[in-house]
C-alpha positions in Angstrom: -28.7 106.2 73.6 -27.1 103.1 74.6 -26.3 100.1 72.5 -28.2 97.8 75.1 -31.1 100.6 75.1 -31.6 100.8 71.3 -31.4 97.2 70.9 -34.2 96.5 73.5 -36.7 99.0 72.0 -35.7 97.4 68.0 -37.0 94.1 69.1 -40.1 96.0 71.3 -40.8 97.7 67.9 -40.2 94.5 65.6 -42.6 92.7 67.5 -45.2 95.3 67.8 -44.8 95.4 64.2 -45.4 91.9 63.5 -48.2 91.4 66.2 -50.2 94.3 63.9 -49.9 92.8 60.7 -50.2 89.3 62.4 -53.5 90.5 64.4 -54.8 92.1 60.9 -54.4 89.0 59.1 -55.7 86.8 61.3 -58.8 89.1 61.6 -59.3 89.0 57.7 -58.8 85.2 57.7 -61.4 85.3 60.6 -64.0 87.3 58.4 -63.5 84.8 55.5 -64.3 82.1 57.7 -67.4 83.9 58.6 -68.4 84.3 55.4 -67.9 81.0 54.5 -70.1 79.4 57.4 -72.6 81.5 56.1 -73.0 80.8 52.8 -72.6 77.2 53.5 -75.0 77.2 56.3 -77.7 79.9 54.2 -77.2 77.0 51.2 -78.1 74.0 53.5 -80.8 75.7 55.0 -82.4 76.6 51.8 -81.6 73.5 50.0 -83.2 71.3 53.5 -86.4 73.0 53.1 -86.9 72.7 49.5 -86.4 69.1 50.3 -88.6 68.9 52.5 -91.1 70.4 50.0 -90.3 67.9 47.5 -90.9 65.1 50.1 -94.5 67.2 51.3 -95.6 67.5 48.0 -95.1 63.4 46.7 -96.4 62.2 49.9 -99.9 65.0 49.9 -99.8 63.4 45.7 -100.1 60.1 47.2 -102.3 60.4 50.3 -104.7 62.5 47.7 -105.1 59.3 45.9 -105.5 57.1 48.3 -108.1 59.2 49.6 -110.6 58.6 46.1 -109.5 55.6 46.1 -110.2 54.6 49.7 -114.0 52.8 50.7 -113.9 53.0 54.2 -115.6 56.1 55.7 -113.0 56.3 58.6 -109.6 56.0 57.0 -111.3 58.5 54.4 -111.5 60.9 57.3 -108.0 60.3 58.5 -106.1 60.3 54.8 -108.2 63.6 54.4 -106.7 65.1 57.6 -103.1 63.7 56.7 -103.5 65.5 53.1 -104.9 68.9 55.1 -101.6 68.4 57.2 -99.4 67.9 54.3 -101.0 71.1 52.9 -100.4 73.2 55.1 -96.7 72.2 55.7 -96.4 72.3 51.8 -97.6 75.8 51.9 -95.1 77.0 55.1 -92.2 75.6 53.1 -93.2 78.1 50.2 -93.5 81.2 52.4 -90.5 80.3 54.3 -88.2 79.7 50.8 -90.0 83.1 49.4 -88.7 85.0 52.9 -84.8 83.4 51.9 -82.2 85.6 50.0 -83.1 83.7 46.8 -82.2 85.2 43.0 -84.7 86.3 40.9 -84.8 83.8 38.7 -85.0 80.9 41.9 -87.7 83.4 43.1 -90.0 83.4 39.9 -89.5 79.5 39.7 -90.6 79.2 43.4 -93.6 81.7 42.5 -94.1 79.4 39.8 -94.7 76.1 41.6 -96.8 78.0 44.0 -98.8 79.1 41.4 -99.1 75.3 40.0 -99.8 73.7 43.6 -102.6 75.8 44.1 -104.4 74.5 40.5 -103.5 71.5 41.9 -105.1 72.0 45.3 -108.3 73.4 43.4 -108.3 69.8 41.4 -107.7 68.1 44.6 -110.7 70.0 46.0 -113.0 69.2 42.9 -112.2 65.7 43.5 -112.8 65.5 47.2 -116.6 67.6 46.2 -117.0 64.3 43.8 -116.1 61.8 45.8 -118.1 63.4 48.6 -121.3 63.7 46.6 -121.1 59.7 45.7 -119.4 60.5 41.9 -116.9 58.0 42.1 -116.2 57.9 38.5 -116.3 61.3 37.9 -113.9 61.3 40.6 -111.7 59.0 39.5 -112.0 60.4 35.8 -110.4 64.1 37.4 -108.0 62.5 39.8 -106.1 61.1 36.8 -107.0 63.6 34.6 -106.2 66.9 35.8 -105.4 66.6 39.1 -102.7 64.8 37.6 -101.8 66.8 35.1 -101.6 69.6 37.7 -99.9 67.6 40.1 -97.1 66.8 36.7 -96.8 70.6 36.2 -96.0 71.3 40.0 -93.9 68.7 40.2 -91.8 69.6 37.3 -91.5 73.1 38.4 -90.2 71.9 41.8 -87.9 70.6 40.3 -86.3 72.9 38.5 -86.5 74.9 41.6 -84.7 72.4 43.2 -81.6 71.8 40.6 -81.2 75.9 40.4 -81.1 76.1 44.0 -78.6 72.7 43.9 -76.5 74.5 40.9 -77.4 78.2 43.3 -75.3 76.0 46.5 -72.7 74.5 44.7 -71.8 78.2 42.7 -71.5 79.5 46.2 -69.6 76.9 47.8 -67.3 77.6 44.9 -67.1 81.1 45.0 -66.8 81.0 48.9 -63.7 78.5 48.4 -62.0 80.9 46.1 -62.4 83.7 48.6 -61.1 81.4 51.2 -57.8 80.5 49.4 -57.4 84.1 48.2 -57.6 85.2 52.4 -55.2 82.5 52.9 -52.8 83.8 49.7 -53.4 87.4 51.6 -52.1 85.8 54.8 -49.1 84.4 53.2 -47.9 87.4 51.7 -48.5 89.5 54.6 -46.5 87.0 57.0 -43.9 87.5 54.1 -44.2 90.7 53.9 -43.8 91.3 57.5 -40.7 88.7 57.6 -39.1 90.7 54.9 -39.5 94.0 56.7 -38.4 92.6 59.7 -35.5 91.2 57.9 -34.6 94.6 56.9 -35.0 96.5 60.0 -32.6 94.3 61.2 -30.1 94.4 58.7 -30.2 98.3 58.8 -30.0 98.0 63.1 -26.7 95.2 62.5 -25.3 98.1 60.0 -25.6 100.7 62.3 -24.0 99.1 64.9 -21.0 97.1 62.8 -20.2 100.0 60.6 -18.9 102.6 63.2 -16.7 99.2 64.6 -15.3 98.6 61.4 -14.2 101.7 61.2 -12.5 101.3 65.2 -11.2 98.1 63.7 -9.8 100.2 60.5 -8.1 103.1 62.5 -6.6 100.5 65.0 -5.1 98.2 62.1 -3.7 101.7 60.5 -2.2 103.2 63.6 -0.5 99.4 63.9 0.8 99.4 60.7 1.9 102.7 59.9 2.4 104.1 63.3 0.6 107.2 62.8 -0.6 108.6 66.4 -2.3 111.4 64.6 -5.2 109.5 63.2 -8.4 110.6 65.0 -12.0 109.1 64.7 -13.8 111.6 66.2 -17.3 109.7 66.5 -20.6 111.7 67.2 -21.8 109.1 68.8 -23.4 108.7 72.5 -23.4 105.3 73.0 -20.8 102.7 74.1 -19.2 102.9 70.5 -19.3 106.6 70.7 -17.4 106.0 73.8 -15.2 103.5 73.0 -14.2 105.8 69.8 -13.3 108.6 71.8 -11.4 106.4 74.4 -8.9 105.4 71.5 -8.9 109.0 70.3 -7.7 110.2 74.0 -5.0 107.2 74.1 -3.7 107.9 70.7 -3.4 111.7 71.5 -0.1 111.1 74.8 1.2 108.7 72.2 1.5 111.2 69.4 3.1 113.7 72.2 5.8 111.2 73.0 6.3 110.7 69.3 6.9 114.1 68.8 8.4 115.2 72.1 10.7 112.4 70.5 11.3 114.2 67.2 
């Protein structure tokens, strides 16, 4: 094979070499990206809707109040259909949270405060059945009584849920981080990897190659200096130093003829 020949399909193979192990870590890099978005987006999702919870919740606690406290027959009708509203949204937030990837112990927190907000819809309802009837005090008495004290309980358990999911999100980001840098570590040592093979592909390619010439150049400075026509390479070879070998072997061979025709 030629010289020209073998060198061509070296580099052909030294690139396809490092377009594979490029392509692979690129593709794993890729993946940890992925990943990342993920978790980040799956922890802003989750922690978005439990704040919106939160914010339900304190604004249904407030509008509840308002609406005992409230005289006028029409703006008792409307803070009651705001506080129906906030209800319900309060209750989609829950089922949408409980249908999220959560742990088991954010889970049982979250089936906690559902478990409180419903007591405290119950008070709420007791109170609206008072205040409906013309109780006022009585009313008033189990608004701040235990509607509140309900309302206390659920709100505490929010937020609980809320700092586990918080702490939940930032272990997450943190893990995802480290995975990140360890692709990226992964990366480095492949591309290193991959330099250092190719490095030594190519030394073992020069060696081929320079060794049988430093052995012409050898034979050559011997048959110079000690003016021995008999010294033969004799190279295997098929390429142009195959050739080139077995050119000086056929001018060495008339020479040693005249030397010993000379004799």
């Amino acid at each position: 094979m030629q010289v020209k020949t073998r060198l061509v399909l070296f580099v052909l193979a030294l690139l396809c070499l490092l377009l594979v192990l490029g392509g692979l870590a690129a593709r794993q890099l890729s993946a940890m990206r992925d990943v990342v978005a993920r978790v980040a987006e799956q922890s802003v999702g989750q922690m978005d809707q439990a704040s919106r919870l939160q914010g339900d919740f304190n604004s249904l606690r407030i509008v509840s109040y308002r609406h005992v406290m409230e005289l006028d027959v029409d703006r008792e009708l409307a803070l009651e259909a705001e506080a129906d509203k906030l209800q319900q949204s309060a209750k989609r937030m829950i089922g949408n949270l409980l249908q999220q990837p959560l742990p088991a112990s954010q889970r049982q927190g979250l089936l906690l405060f559902r478990q409180q907000f419903q007591l405290y819809l119950q008070q709420q309802e007791k109170v609206r059945s008072k205040s409906a009837s013309g109780e006022m005090q009585q009313a008033l008495r189990l608004a701040s009584t235990d509607a509140t004290v309900a309302a206390e309980i659920a709100a505490t358990q929010l937020t609980q849920v809320m700092q586990a999911l918080r702490q939940a999100a930032q272990a997450q980001a943190d893990q995802a981080s480290l995975a990140y840098q360890s692709g990226l570590r992964q990366l480095g040592l492949t591309l290193l990897l991959a330099v250092l093979l190719a490095s030594i592909c190519a030394w073992l390619f020069g060696r081929s190659l320079l060794k049988p010439l430093g052995l012409l150049a050898k034979k050559q400075q011997q048959v110079a200096e000690q003016l021995d026509f008999r010294l033969r390479l004799n190279s295997p070879r098929r390429d142009e130093i195959g050739l080139t070998s077995r050119a000086f072997d056929g001018l060495l061979q008339p020479a040693n003829q005249l030397v010993v025709r000379g004799q």
